[in-house]
ZAMARGU-4260 file (C-alpha; in steps of 0.2 Angstrom, whole numbers, plus 5000, padded with zeros to 4 digits):
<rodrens>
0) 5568/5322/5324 | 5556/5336/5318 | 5553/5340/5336 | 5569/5342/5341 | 5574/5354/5326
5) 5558/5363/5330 | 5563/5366/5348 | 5582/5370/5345 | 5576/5382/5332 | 5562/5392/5343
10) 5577/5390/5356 | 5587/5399/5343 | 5575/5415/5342 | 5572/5417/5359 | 5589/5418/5361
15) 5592/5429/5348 | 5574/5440/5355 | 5584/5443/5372 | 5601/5446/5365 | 5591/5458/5357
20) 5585/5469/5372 | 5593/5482/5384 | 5585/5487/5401 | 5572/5475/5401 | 5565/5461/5414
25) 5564/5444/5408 | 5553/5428/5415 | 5553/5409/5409 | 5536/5414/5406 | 5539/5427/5393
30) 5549/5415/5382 | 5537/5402/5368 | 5551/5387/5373 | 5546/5372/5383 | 5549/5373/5404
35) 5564/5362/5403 | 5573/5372/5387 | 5568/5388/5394 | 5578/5384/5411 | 5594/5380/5403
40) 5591/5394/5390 | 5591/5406/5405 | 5607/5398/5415 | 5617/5398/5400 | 5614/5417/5394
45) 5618/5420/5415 | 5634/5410/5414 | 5638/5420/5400 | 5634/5436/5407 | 5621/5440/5395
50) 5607/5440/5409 | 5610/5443/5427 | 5597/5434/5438 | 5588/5444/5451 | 5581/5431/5460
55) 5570/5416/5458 | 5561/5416/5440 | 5565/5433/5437 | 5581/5439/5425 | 5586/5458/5418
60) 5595/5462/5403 | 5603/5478/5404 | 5620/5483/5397 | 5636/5476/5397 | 5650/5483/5411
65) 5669/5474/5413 | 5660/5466/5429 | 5647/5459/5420 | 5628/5461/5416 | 5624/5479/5424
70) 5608/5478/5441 | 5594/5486/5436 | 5590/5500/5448 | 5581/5495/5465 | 5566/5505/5460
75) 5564/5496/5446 | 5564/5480/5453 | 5553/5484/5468 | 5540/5490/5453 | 5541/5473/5446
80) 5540/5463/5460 | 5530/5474/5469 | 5518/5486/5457 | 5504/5496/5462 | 5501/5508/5475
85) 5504/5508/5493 | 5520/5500/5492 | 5535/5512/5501 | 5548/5510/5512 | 5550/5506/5529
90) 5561/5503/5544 | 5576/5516/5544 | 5574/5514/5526 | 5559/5527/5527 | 5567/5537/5542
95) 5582/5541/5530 | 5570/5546/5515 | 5561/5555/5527 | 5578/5562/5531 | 5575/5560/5551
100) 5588/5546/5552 | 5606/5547/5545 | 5607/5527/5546 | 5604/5518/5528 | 5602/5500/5529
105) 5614/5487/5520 | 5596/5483/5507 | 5580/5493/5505 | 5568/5487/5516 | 5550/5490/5506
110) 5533/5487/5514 | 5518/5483/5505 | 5499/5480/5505 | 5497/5463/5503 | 5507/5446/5504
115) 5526/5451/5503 | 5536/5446/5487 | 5552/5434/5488 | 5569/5446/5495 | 5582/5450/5482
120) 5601/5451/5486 | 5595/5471/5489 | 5581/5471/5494 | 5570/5464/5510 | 5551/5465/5507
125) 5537/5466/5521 | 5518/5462/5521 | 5507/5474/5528 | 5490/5464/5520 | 5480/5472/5534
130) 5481/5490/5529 | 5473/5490/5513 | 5467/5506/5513 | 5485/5510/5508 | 5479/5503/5492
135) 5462/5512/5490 | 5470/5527/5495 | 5483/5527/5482 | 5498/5533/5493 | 5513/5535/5485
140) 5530/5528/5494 | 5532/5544/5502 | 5518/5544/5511 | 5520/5525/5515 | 5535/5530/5521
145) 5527/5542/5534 | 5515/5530/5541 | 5530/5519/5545 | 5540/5530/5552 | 5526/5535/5564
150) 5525/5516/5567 | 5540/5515/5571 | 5547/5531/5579 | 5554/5524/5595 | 5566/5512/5585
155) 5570/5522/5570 | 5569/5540/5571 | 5585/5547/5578 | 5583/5566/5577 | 5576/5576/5590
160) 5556/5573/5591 | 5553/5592/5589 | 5565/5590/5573 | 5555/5575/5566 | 5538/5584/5568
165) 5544/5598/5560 | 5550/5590/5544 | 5535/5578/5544 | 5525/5594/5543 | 5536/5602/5532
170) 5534/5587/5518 | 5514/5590/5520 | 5515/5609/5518 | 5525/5608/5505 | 5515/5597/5495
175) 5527/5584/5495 | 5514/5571/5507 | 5497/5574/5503 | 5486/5576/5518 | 5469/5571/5512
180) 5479/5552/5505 | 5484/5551/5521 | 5468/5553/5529 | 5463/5541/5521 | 5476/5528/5522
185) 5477/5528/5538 | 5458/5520/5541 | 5469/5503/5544 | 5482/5508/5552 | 5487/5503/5571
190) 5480/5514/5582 | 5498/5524/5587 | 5500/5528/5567 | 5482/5535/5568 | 5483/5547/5587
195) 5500/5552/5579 | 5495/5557/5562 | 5479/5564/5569 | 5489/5575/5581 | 5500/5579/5566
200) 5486/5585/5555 | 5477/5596/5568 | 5496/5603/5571 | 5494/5607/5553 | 5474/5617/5553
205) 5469/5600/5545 | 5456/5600/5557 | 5442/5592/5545 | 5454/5577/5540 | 5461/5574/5555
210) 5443/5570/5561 | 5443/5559/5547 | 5453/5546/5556 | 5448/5534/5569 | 5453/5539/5585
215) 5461/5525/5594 | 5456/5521/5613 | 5462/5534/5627 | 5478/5524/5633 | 5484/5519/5617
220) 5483/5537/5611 | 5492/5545/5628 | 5505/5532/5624 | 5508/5537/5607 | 5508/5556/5608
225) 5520/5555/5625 | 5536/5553/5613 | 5529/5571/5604 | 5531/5579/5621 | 5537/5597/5617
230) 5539/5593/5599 | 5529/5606/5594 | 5535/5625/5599 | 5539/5618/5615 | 5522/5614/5620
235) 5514/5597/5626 | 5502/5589/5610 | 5485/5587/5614 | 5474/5572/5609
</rodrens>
């Protein structure tokens, strides 16, 4: 019996500890009751609207709405499943932060640098465990974003090739992509991503970090700069 009125009580103030939060993520983890306690803790704060569940083993607190408990915002829950850098959008996800495709997918479609976190109801997560230099690199999502988007240019990018160079240049003079992280991101990159950000840096007078970058074999490199093809002032890019 002494057990028992210990558990209900600790139940009790972990109850009372999350009641007590706004705008926080909650995991069985973070609670002191036992597995099976902690499970039906969780359910009966979701059922009464007090928690909403994100997905598997993860919950959020955030404030009470006529519809319920509110969603925390996306960015937010791709930085707790997902933290650390190297980690950006892809797909036409990055095309339209990029602003090179109008299309904005149904859920965010987030790429990152090692084994992909389970999907939410918003979100789609993709592994890219290969290209760690993402990660030693530090890129930010914007520059994640680029790297994909040359990726995957032919199925994604839906303005005019001499539009999308332009703004991909734009973002870098700018300040808004930094060249030198992307230099060095892209060491483990395929070897399209690499001709194509090398072209785009040379485009820029980045001569000495373009030459920083592998340069892929001949064929893949004519194959990846032939979509470019009077993208820049009308002239043909050279390798």
């Amino acid at each position: 019996m002494p057990t028992i009125t210990r558990d209900r009580a600790t139940a009790a103030q972990e109850r009372d500890r999350i009641m007590g939060s706004r705008n926080g993520f909650w995991r069985p983890s973070d609670l002191a009751t036992s597995g099976s306690t902690t499970l039906h803790l969780l359910a009966d704060l979701v059922e009464a609207g007090e928690l909403r569940r994100i997905r598997r083993g993860l919950y959020w607190r955030g404030n009470k709405t006529p519809l319920g408990m509110s969603y925390p915002r996306t960015e937010l829950v791709i930085a707790e499943l997902a933290p650390g850098p190297g980690v950006g959008p892809t797909g036409l996800d990055a095309s339209n932060r990029l602003r090179v495709s109008t299309q904005v997918p149904r859920k965010a479609h987030i790429a990152v640098p090692h084994r992909a976190p389970e999907s939410t109801y918003d979100i789609d997560f993709y592994a890219r465990p290969a290209r760690r230099a993402r990660v030693e690199a530090e890129l930010g999502s914007g520059e994640v974003a680029l790297l994909e988007a040359l990726d995957q240019w032919e199925r994604t990018v839906e303005v005019p090739p001499a539009e999308a160079w332009e703004r991909f240049r734009e973002l870098i003079r700018n300040g808004q992509l930094r060249a030198d992280r992307l230099a060095r991101g892209s060491q483990t990159e395929p070897g399209k991503v690499r001709a194509r950000l090398r072209a785009l840096l040379e485009s820029l007078g980045e001569h000495a970090l373009a030459e920083q970058i592998p340069m892929p074999d001949r064929r893949t490199t004519d194959s990846a700069l032939a979509i470019l093809t009077s993208a820049a002032d009308g002239q043909q890019l050279e390798p």
